[in-house]
C-alpha positions in Angstrom: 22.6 -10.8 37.6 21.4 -13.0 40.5 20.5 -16.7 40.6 16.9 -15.7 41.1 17.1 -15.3 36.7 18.7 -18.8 36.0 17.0 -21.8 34.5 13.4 -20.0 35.2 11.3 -21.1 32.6 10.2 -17.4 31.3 13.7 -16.9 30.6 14.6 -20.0 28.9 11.3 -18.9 26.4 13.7 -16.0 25.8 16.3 -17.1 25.2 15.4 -19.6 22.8 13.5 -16.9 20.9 17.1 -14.4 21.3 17.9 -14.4 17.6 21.7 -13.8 18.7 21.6 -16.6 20.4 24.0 -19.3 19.6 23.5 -22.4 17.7 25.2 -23.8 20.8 22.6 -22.7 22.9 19.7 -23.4 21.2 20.9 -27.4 20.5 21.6 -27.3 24.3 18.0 -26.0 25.2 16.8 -29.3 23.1 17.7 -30.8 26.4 15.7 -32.8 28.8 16.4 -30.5 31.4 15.1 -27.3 29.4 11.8 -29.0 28.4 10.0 -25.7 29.1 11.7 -23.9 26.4 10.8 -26.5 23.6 7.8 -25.0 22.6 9.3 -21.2 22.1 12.8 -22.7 20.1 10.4 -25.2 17.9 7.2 -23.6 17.7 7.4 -19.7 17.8 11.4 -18.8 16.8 11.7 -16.8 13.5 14.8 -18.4 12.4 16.2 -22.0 12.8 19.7 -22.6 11.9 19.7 -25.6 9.8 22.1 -27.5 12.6 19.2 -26.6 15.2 16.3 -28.3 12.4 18.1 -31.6 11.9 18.3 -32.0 15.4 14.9 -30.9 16.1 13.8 -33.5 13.8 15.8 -36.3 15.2 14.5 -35.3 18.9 13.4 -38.4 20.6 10.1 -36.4 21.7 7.5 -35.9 19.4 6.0 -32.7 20.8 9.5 -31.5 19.6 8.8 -32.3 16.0 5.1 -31.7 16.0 6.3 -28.0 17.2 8.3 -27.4 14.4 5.3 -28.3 11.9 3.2 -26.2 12.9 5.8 -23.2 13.5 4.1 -20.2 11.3 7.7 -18.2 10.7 9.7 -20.8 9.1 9.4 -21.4 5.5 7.0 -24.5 4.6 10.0 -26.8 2.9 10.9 -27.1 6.7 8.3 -27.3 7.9 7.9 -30.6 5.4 10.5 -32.5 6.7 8.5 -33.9 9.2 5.9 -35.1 6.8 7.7 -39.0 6.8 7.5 -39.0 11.1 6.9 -42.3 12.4 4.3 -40.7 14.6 1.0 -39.8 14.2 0.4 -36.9 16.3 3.2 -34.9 14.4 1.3 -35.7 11.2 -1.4 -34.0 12.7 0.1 -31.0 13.5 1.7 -31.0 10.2 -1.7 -31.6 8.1 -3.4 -29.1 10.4 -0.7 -26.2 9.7 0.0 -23.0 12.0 -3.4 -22.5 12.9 -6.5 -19.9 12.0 -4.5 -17.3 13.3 -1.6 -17.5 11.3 -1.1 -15.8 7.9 -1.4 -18.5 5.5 1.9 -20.4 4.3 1.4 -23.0 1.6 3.3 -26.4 1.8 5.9 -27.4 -1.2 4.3 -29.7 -3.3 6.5 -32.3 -3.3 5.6 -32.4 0.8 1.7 -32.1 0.1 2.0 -35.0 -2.8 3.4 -37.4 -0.2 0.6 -36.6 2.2 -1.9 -37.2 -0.3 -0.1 -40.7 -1.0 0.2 -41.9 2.9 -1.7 -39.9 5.3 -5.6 -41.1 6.3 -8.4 -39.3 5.6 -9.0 -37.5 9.1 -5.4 -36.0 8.5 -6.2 -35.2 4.7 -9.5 -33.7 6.8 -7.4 -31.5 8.2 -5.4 -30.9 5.4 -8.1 -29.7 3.6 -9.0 -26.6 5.8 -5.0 -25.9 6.9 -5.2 -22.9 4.1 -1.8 -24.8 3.2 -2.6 -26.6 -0.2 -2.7 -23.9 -3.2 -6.0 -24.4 -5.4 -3.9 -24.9 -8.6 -2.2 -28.0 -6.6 -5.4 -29.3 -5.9 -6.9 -29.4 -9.7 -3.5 -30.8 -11.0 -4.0 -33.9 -8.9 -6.9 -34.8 -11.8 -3.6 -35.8 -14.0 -1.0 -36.7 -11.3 0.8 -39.9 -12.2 0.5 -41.2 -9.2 -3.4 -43.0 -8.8 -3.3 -42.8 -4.9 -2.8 -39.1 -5.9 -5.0 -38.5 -8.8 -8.0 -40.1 -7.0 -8.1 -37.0 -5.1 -8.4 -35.1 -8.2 -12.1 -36.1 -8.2 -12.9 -34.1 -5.4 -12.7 -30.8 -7.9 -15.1 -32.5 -10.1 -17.0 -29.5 -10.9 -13.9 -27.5 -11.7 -12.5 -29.9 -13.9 -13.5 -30.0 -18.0 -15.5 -32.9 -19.8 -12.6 -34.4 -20.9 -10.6 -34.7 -17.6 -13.5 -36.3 -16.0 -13.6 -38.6 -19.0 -10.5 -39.5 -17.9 -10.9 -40.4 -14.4 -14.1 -42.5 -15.5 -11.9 -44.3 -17.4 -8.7 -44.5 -15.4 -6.6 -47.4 -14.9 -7.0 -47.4 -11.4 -10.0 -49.3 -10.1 -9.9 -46.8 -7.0 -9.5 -44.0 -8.8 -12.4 -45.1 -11.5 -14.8 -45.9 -7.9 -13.7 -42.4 -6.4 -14.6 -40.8 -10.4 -17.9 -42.9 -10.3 -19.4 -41.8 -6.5 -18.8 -38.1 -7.7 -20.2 -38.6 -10.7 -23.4 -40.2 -9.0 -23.1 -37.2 -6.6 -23.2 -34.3 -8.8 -25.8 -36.2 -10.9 -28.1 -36.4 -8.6 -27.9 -33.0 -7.0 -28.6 -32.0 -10.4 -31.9 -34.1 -10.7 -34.7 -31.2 -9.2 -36.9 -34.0 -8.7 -34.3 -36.3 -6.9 -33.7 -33.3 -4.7 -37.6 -32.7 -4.3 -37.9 -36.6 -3.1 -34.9 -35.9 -0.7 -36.3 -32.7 0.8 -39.8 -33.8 1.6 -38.1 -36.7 3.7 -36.3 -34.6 5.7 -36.6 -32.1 8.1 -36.8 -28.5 7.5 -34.3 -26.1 8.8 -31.4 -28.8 8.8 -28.0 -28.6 7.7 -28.8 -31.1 4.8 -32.3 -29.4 4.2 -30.5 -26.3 3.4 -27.6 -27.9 1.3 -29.9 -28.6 -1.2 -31.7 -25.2 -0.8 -28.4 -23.1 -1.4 -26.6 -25.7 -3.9 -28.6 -28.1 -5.7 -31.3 -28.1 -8.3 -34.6 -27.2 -7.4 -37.7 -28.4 -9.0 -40.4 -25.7 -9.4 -42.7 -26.8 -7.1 -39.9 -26.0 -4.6 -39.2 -22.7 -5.7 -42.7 -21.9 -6.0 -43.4 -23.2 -2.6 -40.3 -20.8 -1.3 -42.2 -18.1 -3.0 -45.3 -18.4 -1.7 -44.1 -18.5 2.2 -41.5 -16.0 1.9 -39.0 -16.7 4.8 -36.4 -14.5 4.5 -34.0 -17.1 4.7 -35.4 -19.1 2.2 -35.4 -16.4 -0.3 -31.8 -16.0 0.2 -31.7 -19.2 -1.2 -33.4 -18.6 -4.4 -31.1 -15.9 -4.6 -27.6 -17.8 -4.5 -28.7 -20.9 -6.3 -27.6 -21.2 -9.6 -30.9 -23.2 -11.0 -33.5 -20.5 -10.0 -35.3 -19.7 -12.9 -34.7 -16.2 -13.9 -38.4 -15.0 -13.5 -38.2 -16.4 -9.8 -35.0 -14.4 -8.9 -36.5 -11.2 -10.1 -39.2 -11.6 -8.1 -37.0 -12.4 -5.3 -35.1 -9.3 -6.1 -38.1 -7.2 -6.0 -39.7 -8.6 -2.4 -36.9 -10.0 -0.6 -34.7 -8.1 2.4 -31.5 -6.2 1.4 -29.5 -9.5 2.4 -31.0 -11.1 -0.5 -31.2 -8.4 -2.6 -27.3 -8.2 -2.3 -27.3 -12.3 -3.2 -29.0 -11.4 -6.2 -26.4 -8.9 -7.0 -23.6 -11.4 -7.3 -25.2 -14.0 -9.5 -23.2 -14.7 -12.0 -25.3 -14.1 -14.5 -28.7 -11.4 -14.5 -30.2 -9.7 -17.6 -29.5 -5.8 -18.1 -32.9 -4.6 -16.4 -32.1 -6.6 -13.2 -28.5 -4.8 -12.8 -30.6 -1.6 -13.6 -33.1 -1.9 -10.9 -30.2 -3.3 -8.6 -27.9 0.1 -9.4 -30.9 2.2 -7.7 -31.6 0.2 -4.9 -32.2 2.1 -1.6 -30.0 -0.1 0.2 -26.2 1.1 -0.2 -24.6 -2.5 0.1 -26.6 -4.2 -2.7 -25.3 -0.7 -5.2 -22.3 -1.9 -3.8 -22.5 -5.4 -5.1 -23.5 -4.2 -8.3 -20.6 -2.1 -8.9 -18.6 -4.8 -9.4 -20.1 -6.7 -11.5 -17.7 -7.9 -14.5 -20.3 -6.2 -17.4 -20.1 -3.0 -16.5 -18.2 -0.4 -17.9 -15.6 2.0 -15.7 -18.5 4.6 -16.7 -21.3 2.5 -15.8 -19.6 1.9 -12.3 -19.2 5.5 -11.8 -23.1 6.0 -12.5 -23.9 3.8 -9.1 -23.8 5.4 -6.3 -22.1 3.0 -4.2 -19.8 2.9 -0.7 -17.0 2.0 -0.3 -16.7 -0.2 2.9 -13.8 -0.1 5.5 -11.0 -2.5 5.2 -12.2 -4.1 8.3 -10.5 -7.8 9.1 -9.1 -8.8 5.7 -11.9 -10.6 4.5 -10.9 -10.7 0.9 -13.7 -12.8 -0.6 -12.5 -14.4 -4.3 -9.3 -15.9 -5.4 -6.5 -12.8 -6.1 -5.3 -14.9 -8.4 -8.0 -14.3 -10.4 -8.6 -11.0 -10.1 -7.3 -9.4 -13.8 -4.3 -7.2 -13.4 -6.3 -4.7 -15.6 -8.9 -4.1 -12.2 -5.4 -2.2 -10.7 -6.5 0.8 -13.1 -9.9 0.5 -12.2 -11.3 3.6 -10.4 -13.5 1.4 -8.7 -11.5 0.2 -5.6 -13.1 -2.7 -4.3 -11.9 -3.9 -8.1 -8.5 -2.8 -7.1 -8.6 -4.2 -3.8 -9.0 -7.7 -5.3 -5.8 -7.3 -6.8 -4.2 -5.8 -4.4 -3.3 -9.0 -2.1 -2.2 -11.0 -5.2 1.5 -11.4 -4.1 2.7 -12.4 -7.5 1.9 -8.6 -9.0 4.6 -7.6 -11.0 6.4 -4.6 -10.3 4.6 -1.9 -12.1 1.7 -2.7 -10.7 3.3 -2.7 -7.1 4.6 0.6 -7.5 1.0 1.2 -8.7 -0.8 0.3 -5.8 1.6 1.7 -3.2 0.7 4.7 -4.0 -3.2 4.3 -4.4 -5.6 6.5 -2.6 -7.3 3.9 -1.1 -6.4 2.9 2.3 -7.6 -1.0 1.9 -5.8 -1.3 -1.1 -2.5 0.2 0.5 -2.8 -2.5 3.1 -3.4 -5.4 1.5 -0.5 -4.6 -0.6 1.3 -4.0 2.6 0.3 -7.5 3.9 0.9 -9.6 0.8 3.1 -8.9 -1.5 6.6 -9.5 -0.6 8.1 -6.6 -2.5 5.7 -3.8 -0.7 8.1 -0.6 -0.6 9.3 -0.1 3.8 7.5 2.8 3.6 4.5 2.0 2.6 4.5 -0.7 5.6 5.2 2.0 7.7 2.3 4.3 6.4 -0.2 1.6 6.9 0.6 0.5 10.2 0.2 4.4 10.9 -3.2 4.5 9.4 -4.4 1.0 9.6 -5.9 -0.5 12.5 -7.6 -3.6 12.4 -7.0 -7.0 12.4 -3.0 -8.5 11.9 -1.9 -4.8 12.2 0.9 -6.1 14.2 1.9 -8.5 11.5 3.6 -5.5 8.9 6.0 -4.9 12.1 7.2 -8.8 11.0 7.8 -8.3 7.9 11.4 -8.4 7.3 11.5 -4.9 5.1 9.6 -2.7 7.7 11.8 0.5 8.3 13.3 0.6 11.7 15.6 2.6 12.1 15.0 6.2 12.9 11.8 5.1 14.4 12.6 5.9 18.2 13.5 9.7 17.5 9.8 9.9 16.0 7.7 8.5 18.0 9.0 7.6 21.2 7.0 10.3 22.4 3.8 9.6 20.6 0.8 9.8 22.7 -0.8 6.4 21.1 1.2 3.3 22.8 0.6 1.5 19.4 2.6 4.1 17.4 5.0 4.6 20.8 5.8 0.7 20.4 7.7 2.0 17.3 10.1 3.5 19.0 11.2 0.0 20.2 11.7 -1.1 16.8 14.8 1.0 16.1 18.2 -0.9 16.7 19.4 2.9 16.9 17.2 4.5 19.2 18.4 6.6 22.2 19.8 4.6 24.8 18.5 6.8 27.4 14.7 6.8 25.6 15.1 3.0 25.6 15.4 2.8 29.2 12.8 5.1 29.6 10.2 3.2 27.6 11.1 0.0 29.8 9.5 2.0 32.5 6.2 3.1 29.8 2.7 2.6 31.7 1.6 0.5 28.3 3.0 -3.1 28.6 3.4 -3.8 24.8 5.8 -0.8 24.7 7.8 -2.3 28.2 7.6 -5.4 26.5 9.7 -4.5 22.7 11.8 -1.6 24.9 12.8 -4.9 26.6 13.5 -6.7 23.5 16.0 -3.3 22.2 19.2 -4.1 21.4 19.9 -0.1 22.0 19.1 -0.4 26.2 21.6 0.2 27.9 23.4 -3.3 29.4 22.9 -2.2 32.9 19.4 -1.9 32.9 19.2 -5.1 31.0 20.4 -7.4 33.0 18.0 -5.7 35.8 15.4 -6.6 33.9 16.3 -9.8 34.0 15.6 -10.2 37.5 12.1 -8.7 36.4 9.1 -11.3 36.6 7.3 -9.3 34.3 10.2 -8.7 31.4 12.4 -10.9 32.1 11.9 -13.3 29.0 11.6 -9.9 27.1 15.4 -9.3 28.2 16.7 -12.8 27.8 14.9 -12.5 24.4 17.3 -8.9 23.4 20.1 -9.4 21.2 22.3 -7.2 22.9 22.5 -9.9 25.9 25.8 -10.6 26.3 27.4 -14.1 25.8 28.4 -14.7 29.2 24.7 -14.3 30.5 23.0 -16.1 27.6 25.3 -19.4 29.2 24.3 -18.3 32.6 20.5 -18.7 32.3 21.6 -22.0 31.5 23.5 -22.4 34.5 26.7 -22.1 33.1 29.5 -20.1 34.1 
């Protein structure tokens, strides 16, 4: 290796993401002078010994700490510790989470309880959206004894029973009584039609606001028979999700509005027999769809509708798994068993179940979210699958590895050749090879092998394109991980 490798910022990134790298190292690359590799150690490294977290949080820069909360690979009890940081900007990062991008990873609820008790509202804001606060946590807070706490419970109002709002109205706390009081008012009102009538002839159609009330609140019937009468599209999508249309109005609607709203009409909660009748036959295949699924029908009565079956697409997965009923698994519907399917608390009968399902979307989402998803069936889907966070099953810890380069390190697909790079085993020989492999993903992980041989590794550490691939290979040896520091 020549100077030209040492202290360059790409390899520093590397090396801080190297998981045979040290703990020496890593505590030395929290160092002023490697400032560069802050964000790769703190921010996008799988694995933190716990010597390297303690001193990440004790770093004198924030950017350090606000890093390591909002590092999507390490587990959320570490990425808690930060949640007491005498600066604001880390609580930001902290209440904001990994990002959209990352697969979500719920906060303890110890961490979340103490950021509902100190953080401010624009953080809690934040919070909010993060996709790290589980709903159960959030309609607990109605009885937490703590009132700074409980006063957020309110915010579930119209999830919580009678007698739990009772409570709040009557709580101890005059903040939390207030916060009980405003929602009260709130959901009052939006359930006064002709409070909501007053509202909406004072404002401006077409609005945000305007169509709040359309979509949510009580209507009057002079409103819906207005909406009627004109027949926008968009309005009648309306009628069709609110839950206060009168049931003669939404079967009109289902009868002269588009297949958009038609499908709205399919997933009201509730619609009388000759409704779901009508909607089984419709000419448009998404609203049959809809239908299928609706919780009254029997497995026969599903079968009868001749509904599709849509691709898998960018794991959009609609309700709550959790309360999907485990008995859906045996449906032989499988948008029923899809909904189960990315539950990651299935027990293991029902795993084994829907590993071997004949449905490709329900193979995958098992695949993505349940921790106990058999290797091959992460293998299989990442063959046959590929959309959206494809890439993420070659993460998960249990994907099968080895033997992979002897399969496809010849494959004509550069996705399925970047297998091959996978396998701690592979060829030596096929390893070099693929560093050389027109697609760059594949140079990239052939880079990364801890099978290359050690010559051509430390040339590709004189690379500009791979050379934070190479310092990133386990197989680096010792000597050079203290050289990139400019260390004998």
């Amino acid at each position: 290796m020549t100077s030209t490798a040492i202290g360059t910022p790409t390899a520093l990134a590397g090396l801080a993401l190297n998981p045979a790298a040290p703990v020496d190292i890593l505590l030395r690359l929290l160092g002023p002078e490697y400032a560069t590799a802050w964000s790769a150690l703190c921010r996008y490294r799988r694995e933190l010994p716990d010597e390297v977290v303690d001193a990440i949080l004790s770093h004198p820069q924030p950017r350090v700490r606000a890093a390591l909360a909002r590092n999507p690979h390490v587990p959320g009890e570490v990425r808690g510790r930060v949640v007491d940081d005498e600066i604001w900007h880390v609580h930001v990062m902290l209440a904001g989470g990994p990002g959209e991008d990352a697969w979500p990873r719920h906060l303890p609820d110890h961490v979340i309880e103490r950021m509902y008790a100190t953080y401010d509202n624009q953080d809690l804001d934040a919070l909010a959206f993060s996709r790290q606060v589980p709903f159960r946590f959030r309609l607990a807070t109605a009885t937490h004894p703590v009132a700074a706490i409980r006063r957020f419970g309110t915010g579930v109002w119209r999830h919580l029973p009678e007698e739990r709002r009772a409570a709040l109205l009557a709580d101890p706390d005059p903040d939390v009584r207030a916060s009980a009081e405003r929602m009260l008012a709130h959901v009052t009102a939006e359930d006064d039609a002709q409070e909501m009538e007053r509202r909406l002839r004072a404002m401006p159609a077409g609005g945000h606001a305007y169509h709040h009330i359309l979509v949510n609140c009580r209507l009057s019937r002079a409103v819906v028979d207005e909406l009627l009468r004109e027949r926008a599209d968009d309005d009648l999508w309306c009628l069709a999700h609110n839950y206060s249309t009168p049931p003669d109005a939404v079967a009109h609607v289902a009868r002269v509005g588009d297949a958009k709203t038609r499908r709205e009409v399919a997933r009201r909660e509730e619609l009388p027999r000759g409704l779901v009748d009508l909607l089984a036959r419709d000419p448009d295949p998404e609203v049959r769809t809809a239908v299928s699924v609706r919780p009254e029908l029997t497995e026969d009565e599903r079968a009868a509708v001749d509904y599709v079956v849509p691709p898998l697409g960018d794991l959009q997965l609609g309700e709550d798994p959790y309360r999907a009923p485990l008995a859906h698994a045996r449906s032989a519907h499988p948008l029923l068993r899809r909904r189960v399917a990315h539950n990651p608390e299935l027990p293991a009968d029902v795993v084994a179940l829907l590993a071997a399902d004949d449905d490709l979307g329900v193979r995958v989402l098992l695949a993505q979210f349940h921790p106990a998803a058999p290797p091959e069936l992460l293998l299989r889907c990442y063959l046959e699958y590929t959309g959206r966070y494809r890439d993420r099953l070659l993460d998960l810890p249990q994907f099968p590895a080895v033997g992979l380069g002897a399969r496809f390190g010849t494959a004509d697909d550069p996705a399925v050749r970047l297998l091959a790079t996978l396998d701690p085993e592979a060829d030596p020989e096929l390893a070099d090879a693929l560093t050389r492999d027109p697609d760059a993903r594949v140079r990239a992980g052939a880079a990364r092998n801890p099978a290359l041989p050690r010559k051509r590794l430390l040339q590709l550490l004189e690379d500009e394109a791979l050379s934070g691939e190479a310092a990133a290979n386990p197989a680096l040896p010792r000597e050079t991980m203290y050289a990139l520091l400019g260390s004998p």
